[in-house]
C-alpha positions as CSV (number, residue, x, y, z in Angstrom):
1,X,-44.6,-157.9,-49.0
2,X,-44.8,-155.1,-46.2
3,X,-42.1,-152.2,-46.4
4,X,-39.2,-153.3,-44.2
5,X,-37.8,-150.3,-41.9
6,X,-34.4,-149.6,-43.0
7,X,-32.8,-150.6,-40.4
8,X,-33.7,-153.7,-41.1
9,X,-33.1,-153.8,-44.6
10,X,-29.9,-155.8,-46.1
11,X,-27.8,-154.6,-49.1
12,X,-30.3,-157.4,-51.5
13,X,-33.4,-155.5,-49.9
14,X,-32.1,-152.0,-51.3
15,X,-31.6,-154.0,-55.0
16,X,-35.2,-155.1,-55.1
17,X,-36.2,-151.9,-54.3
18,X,-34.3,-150.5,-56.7
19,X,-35.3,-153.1,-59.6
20,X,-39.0,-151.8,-58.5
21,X,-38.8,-147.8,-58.1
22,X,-36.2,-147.1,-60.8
23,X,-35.9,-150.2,-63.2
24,X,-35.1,-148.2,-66.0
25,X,-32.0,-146.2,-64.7
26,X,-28.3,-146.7,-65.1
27,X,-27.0,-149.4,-62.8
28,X,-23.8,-150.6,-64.6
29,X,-20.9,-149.2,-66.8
30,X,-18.7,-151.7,-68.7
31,X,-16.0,-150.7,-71.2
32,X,-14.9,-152.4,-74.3
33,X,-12.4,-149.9,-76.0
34,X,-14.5,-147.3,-76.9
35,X,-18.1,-149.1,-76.7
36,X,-20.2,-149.4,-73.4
37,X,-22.1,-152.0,-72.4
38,X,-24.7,-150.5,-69.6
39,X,-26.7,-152.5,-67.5
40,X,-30.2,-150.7,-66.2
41,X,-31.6,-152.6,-62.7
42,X,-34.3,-154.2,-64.5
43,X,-31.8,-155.7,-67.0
44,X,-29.5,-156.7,-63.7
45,X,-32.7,-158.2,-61.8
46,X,-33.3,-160.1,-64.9
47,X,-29.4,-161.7,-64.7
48,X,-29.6,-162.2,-60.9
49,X,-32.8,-164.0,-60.9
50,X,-31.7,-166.3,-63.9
51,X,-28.0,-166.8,-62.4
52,X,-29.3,-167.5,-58.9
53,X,-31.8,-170.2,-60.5
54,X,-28.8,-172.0,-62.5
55,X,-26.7,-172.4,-59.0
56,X,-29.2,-174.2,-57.6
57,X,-29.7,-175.9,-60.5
58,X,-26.2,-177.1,-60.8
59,X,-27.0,-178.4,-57.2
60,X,-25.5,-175.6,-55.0
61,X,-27.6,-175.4,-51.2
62,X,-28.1,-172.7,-49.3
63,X,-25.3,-172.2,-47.3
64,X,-22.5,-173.0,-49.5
65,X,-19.5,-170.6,-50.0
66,X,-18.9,-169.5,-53.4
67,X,-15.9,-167.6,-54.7
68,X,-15.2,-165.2,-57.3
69,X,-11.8,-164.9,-58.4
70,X,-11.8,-162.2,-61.0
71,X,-11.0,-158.3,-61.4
72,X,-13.7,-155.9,-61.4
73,X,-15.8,-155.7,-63.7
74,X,-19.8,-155.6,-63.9
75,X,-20.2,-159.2,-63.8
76,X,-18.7,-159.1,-60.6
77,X,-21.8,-157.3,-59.4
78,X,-24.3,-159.4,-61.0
79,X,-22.4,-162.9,-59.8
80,X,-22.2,-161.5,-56.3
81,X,-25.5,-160.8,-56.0
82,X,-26.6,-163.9,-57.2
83,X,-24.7,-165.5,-54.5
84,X,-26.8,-163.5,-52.0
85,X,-30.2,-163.8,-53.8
86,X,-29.4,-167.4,-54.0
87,X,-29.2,-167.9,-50.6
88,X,-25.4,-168.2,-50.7
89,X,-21.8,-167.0,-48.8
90,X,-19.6,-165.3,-51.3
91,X,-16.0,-166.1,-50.3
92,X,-14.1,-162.9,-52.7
93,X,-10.4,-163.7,-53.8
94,X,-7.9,-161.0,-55.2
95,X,-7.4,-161.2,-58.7
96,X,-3.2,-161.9,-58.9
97,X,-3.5,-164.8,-56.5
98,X,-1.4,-167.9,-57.9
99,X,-2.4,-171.0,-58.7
100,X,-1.0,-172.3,-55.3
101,X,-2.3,-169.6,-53.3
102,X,-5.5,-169.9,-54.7
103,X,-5.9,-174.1,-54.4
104,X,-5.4,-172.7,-50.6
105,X,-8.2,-170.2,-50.1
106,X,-10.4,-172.5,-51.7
107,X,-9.5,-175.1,-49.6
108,X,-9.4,-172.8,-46.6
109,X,-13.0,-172.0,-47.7
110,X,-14.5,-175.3,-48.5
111,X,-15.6,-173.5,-51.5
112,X,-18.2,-175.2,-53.2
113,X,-18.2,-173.2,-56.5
114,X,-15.5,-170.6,-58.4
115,X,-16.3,-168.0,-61.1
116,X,-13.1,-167.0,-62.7
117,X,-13.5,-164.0,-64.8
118,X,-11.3,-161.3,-65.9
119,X,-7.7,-162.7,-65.6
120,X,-4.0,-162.0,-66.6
121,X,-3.4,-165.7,-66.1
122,X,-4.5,-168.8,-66.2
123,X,-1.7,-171.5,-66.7
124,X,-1.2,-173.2,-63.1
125,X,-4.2,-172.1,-61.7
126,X,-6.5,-175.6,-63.2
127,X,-4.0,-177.4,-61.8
128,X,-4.7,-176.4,-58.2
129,X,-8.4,-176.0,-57.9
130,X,-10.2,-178.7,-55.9
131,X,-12.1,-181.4,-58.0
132,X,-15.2,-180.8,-56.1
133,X,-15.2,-176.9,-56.7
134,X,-17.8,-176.1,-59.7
135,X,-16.3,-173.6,-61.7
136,X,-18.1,-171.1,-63.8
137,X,-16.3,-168.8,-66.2
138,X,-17.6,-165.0,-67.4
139,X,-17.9,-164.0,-71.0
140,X,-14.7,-163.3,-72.5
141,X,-13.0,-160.1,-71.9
142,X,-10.7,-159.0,-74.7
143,X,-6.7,-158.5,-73.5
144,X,-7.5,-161.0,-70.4
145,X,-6.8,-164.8,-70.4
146,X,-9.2,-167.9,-71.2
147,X,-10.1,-170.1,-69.2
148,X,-11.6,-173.5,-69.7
149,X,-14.1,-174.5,-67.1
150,X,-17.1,-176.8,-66.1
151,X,-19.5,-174.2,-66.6
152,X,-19.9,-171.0,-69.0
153,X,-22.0,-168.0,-67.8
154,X,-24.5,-167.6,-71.1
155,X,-24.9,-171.4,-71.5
156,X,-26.1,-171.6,-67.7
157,X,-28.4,-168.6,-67.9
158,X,-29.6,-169.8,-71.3
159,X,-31.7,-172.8,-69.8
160,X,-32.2,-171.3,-66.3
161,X,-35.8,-170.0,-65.6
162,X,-35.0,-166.7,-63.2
163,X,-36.2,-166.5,-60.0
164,X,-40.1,-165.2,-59.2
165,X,-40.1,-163.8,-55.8
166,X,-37.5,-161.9,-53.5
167,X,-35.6,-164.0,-51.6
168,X,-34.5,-162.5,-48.7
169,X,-31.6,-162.6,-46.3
170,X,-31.8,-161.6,-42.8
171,X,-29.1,-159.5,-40.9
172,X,-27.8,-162.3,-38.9
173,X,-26.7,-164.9,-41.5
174,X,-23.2,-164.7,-43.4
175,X,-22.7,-162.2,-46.0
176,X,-19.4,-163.1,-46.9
177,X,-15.8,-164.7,-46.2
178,X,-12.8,-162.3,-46.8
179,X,-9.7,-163.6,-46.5
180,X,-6.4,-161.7,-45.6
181,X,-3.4,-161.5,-48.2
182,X,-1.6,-163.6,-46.1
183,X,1.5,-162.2,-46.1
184,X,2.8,-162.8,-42.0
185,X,1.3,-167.0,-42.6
186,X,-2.1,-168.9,-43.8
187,X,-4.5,-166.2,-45.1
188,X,-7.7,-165.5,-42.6
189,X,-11.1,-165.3,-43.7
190,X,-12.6,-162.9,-41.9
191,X,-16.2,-163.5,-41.6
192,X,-18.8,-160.6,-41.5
193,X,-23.3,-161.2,-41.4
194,X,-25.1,-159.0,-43.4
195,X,-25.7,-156.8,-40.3
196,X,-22.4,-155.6,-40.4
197,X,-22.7,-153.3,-44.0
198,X,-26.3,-152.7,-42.9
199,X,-25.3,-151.0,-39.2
200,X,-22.1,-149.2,-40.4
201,X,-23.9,-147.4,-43.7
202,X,-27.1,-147.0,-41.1
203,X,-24.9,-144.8,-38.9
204,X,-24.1,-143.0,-42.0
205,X,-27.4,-142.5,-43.1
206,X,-28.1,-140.4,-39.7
207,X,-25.1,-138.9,-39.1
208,X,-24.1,-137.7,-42.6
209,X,-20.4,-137.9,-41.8
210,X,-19.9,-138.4,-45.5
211,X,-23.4,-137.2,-46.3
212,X,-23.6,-140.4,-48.9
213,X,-27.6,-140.3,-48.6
214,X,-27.7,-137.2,-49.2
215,X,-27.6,-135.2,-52.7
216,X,-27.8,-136.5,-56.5
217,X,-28.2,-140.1,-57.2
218,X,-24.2,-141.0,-56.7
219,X,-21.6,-142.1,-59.6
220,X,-19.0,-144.5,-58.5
221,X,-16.0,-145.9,-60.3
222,X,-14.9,-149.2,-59.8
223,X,-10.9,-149.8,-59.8
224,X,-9.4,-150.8,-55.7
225,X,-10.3,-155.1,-55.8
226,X,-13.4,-155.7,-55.2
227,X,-12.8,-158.6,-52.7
228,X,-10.9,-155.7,-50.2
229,X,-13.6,-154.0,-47.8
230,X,-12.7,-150.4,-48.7
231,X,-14.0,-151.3,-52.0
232,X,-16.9,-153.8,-51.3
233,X,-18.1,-150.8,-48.9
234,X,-17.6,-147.2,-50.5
235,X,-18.6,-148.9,-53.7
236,X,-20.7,-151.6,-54.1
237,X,-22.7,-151.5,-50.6
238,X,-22.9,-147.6,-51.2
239,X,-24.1,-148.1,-54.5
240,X,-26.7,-150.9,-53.4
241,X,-28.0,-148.6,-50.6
242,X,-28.1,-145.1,-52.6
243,X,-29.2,-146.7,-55.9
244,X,-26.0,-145.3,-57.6
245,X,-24.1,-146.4,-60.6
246,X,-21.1,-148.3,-60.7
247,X,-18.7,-147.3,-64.1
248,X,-15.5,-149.7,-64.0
249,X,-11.6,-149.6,-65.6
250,X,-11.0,-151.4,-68.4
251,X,-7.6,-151.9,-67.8
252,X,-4.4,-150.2,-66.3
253,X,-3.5,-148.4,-69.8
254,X,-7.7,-147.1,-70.3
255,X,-7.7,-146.1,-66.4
256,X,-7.6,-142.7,-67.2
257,X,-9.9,-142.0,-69.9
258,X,-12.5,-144.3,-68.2
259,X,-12.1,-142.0,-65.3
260,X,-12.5,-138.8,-67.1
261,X,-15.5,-140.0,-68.9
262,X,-17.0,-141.4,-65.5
263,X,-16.4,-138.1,-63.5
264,X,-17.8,-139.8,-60.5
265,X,-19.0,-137.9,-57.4
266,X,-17.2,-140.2,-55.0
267,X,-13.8,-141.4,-55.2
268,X,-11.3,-143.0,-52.9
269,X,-8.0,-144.5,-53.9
270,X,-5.0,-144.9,-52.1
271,X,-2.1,-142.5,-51.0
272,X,0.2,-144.0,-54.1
273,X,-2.2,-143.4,-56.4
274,X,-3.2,-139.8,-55.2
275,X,0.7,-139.0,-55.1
276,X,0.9,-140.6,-59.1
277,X,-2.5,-137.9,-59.6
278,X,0.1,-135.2,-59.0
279,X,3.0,-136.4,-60.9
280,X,1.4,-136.8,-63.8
281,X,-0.1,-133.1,-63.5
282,X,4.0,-132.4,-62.5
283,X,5.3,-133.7,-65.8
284,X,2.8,-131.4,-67.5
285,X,3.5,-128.3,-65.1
286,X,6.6,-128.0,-62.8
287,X,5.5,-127.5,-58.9
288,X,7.6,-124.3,-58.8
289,X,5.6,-122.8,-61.8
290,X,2.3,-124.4,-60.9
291,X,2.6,-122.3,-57.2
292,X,3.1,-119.1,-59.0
293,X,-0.3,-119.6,-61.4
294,X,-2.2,-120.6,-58.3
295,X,-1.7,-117.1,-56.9
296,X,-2.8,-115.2,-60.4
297,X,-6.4,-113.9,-60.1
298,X,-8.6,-115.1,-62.3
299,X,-6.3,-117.3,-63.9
300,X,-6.0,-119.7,-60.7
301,X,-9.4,-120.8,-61.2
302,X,-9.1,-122.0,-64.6
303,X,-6.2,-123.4,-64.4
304,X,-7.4,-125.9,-61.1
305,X,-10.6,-126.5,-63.0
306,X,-8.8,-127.6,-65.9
307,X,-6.4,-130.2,-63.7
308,X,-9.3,-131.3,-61.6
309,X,-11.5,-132.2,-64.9
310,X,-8.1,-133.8,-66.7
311,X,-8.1,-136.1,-62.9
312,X,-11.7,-137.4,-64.0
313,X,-12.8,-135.4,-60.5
314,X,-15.1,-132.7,-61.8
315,X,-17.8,-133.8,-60.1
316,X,-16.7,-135.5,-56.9
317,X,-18.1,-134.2,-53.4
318,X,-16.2,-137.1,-51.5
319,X,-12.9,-137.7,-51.6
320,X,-11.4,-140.5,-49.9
321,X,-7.6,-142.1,-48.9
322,X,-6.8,-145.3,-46.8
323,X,-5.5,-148.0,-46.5
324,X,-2.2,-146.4,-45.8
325,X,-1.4,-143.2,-44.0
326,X,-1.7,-139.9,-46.5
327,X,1.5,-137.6,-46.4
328,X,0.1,-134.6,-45.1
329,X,1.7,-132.3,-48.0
330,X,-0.2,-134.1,-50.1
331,X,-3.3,-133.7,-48.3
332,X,-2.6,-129.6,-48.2
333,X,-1.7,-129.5,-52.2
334,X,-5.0,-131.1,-53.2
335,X,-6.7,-128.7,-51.1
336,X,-5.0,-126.0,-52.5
337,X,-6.9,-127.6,-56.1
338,X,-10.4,-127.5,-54.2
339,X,-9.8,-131.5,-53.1
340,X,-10.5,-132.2,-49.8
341,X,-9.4,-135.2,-49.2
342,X,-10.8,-137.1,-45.9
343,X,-8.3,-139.8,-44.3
344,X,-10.3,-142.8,-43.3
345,X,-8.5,-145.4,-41.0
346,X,-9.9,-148.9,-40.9
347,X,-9.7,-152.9,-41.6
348,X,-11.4,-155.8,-43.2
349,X,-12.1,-156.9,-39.3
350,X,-14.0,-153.9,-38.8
351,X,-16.3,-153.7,-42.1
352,X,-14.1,-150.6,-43.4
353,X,-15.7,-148.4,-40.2
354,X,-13.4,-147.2,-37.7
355,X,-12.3,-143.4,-37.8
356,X,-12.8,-140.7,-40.7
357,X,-11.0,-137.1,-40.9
358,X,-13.9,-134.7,-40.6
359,X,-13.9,-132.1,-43.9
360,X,-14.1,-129.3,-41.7
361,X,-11.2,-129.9,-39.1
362,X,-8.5,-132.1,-41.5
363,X,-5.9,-132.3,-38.7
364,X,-2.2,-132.3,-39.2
365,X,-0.5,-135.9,-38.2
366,X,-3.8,-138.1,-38.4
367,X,-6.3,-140.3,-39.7
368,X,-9.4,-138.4,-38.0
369,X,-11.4,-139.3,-35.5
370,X,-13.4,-142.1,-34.4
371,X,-16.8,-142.9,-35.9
372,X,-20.1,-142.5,-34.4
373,X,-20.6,-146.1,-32.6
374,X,-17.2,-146.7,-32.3
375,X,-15.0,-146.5,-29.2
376,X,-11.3,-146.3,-29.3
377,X,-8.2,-147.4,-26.7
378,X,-4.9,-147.4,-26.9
379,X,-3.4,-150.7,-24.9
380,X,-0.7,-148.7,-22.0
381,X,1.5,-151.7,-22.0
382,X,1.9,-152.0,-26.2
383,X,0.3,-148.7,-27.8
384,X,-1.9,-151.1,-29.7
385,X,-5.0,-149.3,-31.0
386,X,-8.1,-151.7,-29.9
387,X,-12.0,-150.6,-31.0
388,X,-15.3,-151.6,-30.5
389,X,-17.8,-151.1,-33.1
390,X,-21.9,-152.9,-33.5
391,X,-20.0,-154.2,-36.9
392,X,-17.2,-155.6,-36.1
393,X,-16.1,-159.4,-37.4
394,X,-17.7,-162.1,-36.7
395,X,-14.4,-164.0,-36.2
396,X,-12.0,-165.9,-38.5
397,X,-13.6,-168.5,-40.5
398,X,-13.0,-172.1,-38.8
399,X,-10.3,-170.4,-36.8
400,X,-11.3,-170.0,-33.2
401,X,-7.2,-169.8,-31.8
402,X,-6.9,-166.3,-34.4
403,X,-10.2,-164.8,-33.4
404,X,-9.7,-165.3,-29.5
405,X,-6.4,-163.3,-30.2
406,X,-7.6,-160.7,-31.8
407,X,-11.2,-160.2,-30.3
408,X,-10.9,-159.9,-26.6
409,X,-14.1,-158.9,-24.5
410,X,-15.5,-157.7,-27.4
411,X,-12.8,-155.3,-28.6
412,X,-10.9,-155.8,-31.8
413,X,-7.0,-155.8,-31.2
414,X,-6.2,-153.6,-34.6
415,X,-2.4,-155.0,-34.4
416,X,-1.3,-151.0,-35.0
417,X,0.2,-148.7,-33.0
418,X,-0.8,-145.0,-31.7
419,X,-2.1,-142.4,-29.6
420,X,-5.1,-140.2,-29.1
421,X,-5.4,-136.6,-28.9
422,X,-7.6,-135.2,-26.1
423,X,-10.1,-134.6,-28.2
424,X,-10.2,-137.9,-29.5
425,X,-7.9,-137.6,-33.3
426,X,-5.9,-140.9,-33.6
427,X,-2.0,-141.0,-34.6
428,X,-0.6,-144.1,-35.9
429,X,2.9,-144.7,-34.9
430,X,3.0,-148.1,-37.4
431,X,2.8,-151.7,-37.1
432,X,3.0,-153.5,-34.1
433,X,4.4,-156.2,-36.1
434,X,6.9,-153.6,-38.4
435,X,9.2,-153.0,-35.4
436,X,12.4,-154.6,-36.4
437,X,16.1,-155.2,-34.0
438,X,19.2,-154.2,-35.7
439,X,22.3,-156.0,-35.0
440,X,22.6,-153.6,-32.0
441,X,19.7,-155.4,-30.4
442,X,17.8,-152.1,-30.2
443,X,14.1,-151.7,-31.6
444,X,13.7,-149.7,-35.3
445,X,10.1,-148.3,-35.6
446,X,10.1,-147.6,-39.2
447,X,6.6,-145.5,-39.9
448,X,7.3,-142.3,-38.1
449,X,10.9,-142.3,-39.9
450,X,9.4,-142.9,-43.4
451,X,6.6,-140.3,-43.1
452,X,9.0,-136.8,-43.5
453,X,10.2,-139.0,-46.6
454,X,6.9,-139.2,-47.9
455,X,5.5,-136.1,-47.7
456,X,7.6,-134.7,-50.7
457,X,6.9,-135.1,-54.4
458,X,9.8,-136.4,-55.2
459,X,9.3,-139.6,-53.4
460,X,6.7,-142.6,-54.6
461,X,7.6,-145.1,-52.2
462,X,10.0,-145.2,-49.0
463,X,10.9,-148.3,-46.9
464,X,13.2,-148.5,-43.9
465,X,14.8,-151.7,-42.7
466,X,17.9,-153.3,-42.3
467,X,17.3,-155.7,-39.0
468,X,20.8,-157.7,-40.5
469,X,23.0,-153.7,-40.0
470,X,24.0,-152.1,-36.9
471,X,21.7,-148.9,-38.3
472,X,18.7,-148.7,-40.4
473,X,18.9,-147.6,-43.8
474,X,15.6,-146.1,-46.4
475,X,14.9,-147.3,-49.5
476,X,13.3,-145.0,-52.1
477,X,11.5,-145.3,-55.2
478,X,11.6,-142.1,-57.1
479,X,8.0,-141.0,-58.6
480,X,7.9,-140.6,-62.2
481,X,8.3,-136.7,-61.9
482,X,11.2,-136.9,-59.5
483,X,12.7,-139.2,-62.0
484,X,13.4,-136.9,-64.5
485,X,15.1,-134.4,-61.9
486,X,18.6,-133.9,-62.0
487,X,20.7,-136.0,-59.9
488,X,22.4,-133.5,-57.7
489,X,19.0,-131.8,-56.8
490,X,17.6,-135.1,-55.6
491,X,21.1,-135.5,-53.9
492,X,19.7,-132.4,-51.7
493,X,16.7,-133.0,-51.4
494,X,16.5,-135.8,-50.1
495,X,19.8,-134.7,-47.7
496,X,17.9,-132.5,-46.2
497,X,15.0,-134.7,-45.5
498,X,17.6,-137.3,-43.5
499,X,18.6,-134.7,-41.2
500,X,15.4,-133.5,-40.2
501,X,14.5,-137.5,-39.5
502,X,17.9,-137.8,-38.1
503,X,17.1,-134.7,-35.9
504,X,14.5,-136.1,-33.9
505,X,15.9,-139.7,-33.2
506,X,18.4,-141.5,-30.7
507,X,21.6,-142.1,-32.2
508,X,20.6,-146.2,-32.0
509,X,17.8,-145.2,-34.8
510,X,19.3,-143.2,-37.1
511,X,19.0,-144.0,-41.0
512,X,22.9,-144.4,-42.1
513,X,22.2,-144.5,-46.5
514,X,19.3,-143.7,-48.5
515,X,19.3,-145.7,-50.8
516,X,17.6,-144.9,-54.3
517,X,16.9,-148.0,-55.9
518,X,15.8,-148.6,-59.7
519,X,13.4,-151.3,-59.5
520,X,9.7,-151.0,-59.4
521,X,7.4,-151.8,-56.3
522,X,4.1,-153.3,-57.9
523,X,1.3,-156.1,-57.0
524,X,3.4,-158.6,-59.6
525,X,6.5,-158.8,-58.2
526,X,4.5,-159.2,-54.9
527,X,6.5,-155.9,-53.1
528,X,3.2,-154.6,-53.3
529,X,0.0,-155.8,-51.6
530,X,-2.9,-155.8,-54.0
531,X,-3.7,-152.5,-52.0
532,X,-0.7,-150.9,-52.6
533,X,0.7,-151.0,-49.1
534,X,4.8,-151.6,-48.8
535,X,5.1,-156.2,-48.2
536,X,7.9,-155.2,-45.9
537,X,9.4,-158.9,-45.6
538,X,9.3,-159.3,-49.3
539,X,11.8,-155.9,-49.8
540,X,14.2,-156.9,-47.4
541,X,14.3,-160.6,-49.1
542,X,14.9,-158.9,-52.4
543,X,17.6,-156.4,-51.3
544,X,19.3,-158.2,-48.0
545,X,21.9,-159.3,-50.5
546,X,22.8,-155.8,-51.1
547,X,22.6,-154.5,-47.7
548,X,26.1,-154.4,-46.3
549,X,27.9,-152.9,-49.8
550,X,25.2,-150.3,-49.5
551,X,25.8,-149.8,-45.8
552,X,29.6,-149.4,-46.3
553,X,29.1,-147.1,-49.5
554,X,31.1,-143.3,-49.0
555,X,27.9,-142.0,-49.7
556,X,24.8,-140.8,-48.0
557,X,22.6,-141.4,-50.7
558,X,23.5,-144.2,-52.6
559,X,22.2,-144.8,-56.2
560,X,21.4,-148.6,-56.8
561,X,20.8,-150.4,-60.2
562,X,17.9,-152.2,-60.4
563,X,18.8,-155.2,-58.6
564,X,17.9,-157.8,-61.3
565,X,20.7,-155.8,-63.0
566,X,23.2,-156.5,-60.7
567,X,25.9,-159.1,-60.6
């Protein structure tokens, strides 16, 4: 087989090299409790090879989409790349999808095969998964749910002879299908070739705006979902392209001890769980006598070292946040720690590439600048940021009407709002789509009025709506540090923070209450998007009811009871 130039190569290419030059190195980090199972590349080509053999042998053809509907974990990995090596589409699906949502994506899909593997649930799902869908089911993971299926992962490699040669994959046929949450109608699958990975971690390799290529063999650690593009990309593809290891999470209560015994040297998560980072090192040391010991000599140093270790981050030269904008106070206090952390601004339309905050010029306000190959505009009429980029979708699966709206002469309508600098730094003003009218008919652009919010300890989540008042109100989730602060500090606090907001808008805009509510935002009660983002429509269902005694309350900020608690 002659050496394939690399920019040529696809992410299977890199594993066969890897199986070849290092077969006897780390690939794969599973936890069970306090055991490890680790997977070498040898060991993984051996899987592959056998696992792609058994899905043809269950009479799966090339071509046909195949889902995995699990959390991560390192059969993930192996299934996923049997689905390439196999000659395959891997169709991804979160993990907390229900059993109607998922009977949907599959449908949407045509899926032709599902491996379920670690899972919370799995009562209604059975019920709603297509007869003709195959399923295959991982080994059992201890703490996660059963599930009975057609198929079980050691009986099917058990009689499967693996695979000979290296199947290969060229850069214009489908990688994979990976469908939107679906939260504003019918999930999208967005459909991307293997050129898309291959050209955006290509520009990486020669502009070492991350300097991924460059440096240590790299150890990454597994936790965002797998199915969402920042994940797929800064892990897996990263780790397929630099021959790096992959350690995962057990499980939310073993998150941080598997992260402190990983120490990995790149890391991204997003803003919430960067802000919960520096609660938890809150509840050990208060902020106000935390400042003073960063200013002792000598002292200082120790005491960051120790915090950044305790993190899990002792090791990381690249730290990234996305998904949603960063508060920029918390951006400046993990530098003060030696953290830099670099804002990176994409979608699952654009492969994960569209701007990056450079290390060297972190600028106040924004999510960096745009990446080499890309071009940014910002529509005059709507402020809508639209980009170009040689990886960019290659539409919506089966869903020509979407993709003509959001692909127009070859530039990819982002459906955000901003502006750019003069030297090219993007500012997003929010969602096109999170604009809302109050009862005054006048536009509320929430973003820019829950950012000062944001930026302080104190404050986990923030929402503003309130399209059924006459003026917009906030509602605030405490972090777990702000919690446990007295009542009349917070009172302040957060007084203070509504009339700066107040300050700078027209009286139409103003936020009348902040209201401090009990409840908690997560992924399970769906006010969360499995990436941690604010489901807007969802809060305002859940509260609505509350919104006019709130609104008419004597007082700014207004303490609420968790709302299942109220009568």
């Amino acid at each position: 087989m002659r050496p394939i130039p690399y920019q040529e190569k696809t992410i299977l290419d890199y594993f066969y090299q890897w199986e070849v030059e290092k077969p006897n190195d780390l690939f794969l980090r599973q936890p069970y409790g306090e055991t490890w199972k680790n997977t070498s590349w040898a060991e993984a080509g051996q899987i592959v090879r056998k696992l792609a053999a058994a899905l043809q042998g269950i009479g799966l053809q090339s071509g046909d989409v195949i889902s995995i509907y699990s959390k991560n974990c390192y059969h993930w990995i192996l299934a996923d790349l049997a689905i390439m090596m196999g000659g395959f589409v891997s169709a991804p699906l979160y993990p907390n999808l229900t059993g109607a949502q998922l009977g949907k994506v599959l449908s949407l899909s045509g899926a032709k095969a599902l491996f379920i593997g670690k899972l919370d649930d799995w009562s209604d799902q059975p019920d709603h998964i297509p007869e003709q869908v195959k399923t295959i089911a991982f080994p059992h993971y201890p703490g996660n749910a059963d599930a009975d299926t057609q198929f079980h992962w050691n009986e099917i490699l058990a009689s499967a002879n693996p695979l000979t040669d290296q199947p290969r994959r060229k850069l214009d046929e489908l990688w994979t299908i990976l469908f939107t949450s679906g939260t504003t109608g019918t999930p999208k699958g967005v459909m991307h070739n293997f050129s898309s990975p291959t050209r955006l971690m290509n520009m990486e390799r020669e502009h070492k705006k991350l300097s991924i290529f460059t440096g240590d063999t790299h150890s990454f650690f597994s936790f965002l979902p797998l199915n969402h593009i920042a994940e797929r990309i800064i892990v897996e593809v990263a780790a397929l392209m630099t021959g790096g290891t992959i350690t995962f999470a057990e499980s939310i209560d073993t998150f941080a001890r598997n992260l402190q015994d990983t120490q990995p040297t790149l890391f991204m998560a997003v803003p919430r769980i960067w802000t919960k980072f520096q609660g938890g090192v809150f509840a050990k040391i208060p902020p106000g006598v935390l400042n003073i010991l960063f200013y002792i000599p000598g002292l200082a140093g120790i005491i960051k070292k120790k915090i950044i270790h305790g993190m899990g981050l002792s090791r990381a030269r690249i730290a990234l946040t996305g998904a949603a904008p960063t508060p920029d106070g918390l951006k400046n206090w993990y530098k003060k720690l030696g953290i830099r952390l670099q804002e990176v601004y994409a979608m699952t339309e654009n492969c994960g590439g569209c701007t990056l905050m450079p290390p060297d010029d972190i600028r106040s306000g924004t999510v960096g600048c745009a990446l080499p190959d890309v071009e940014i505009r910002i529509e005059p009429e709507t402020g809508e940021v639209i980009m170009k980029a040689p990886w960019n979708m290659q539409g919506y699966f089966q869903d020509e009407e979407h993709t003509r709206m959001v692909i127009q002469d070859g530039w990819l309508y982002t459906g955000d709002r901003g502006t750019l600098t003069e030297d090219g730094f993007l500012r997003l003003t929010g969602r096109v789509s999170d604009a809302f009218k109050s009862t005054k008919g006048k536009f509320i652009v929430p973003a820019p009025m829950e950012w000062p919010f944001a930026e302080h300890a104190l404050i986990e989540q923030v929402c503003v709506t309130g399209r059924t008042l006459p003026q917009p109100i906030a509602l605030v989730i405490l972090s777990e540090w702000g919690a446990r602060q007295p009542r009349q500090e917070t009172n302040k606090i957060i007084e203070t923070i509504w009339a700066e907001v107040n300050a700078s808008l027209s009286s139409y805009q103003q936020l009348k209450r902040i209201v401090i509510v009990s409840d908690q935002w997560g992924v399970d009660n769906n006010l969360l998007t499995p990436t941690l983002k604010i489901r807007r429509n969802a809060i305002h269902d859940k509260y609505a009811p509350y919104f006019k005694g709130w609104y008419q309350d004597d007082h700014l900020v207004v303490w609420a009871p968790a709302v299942k608690d109220m009568n």
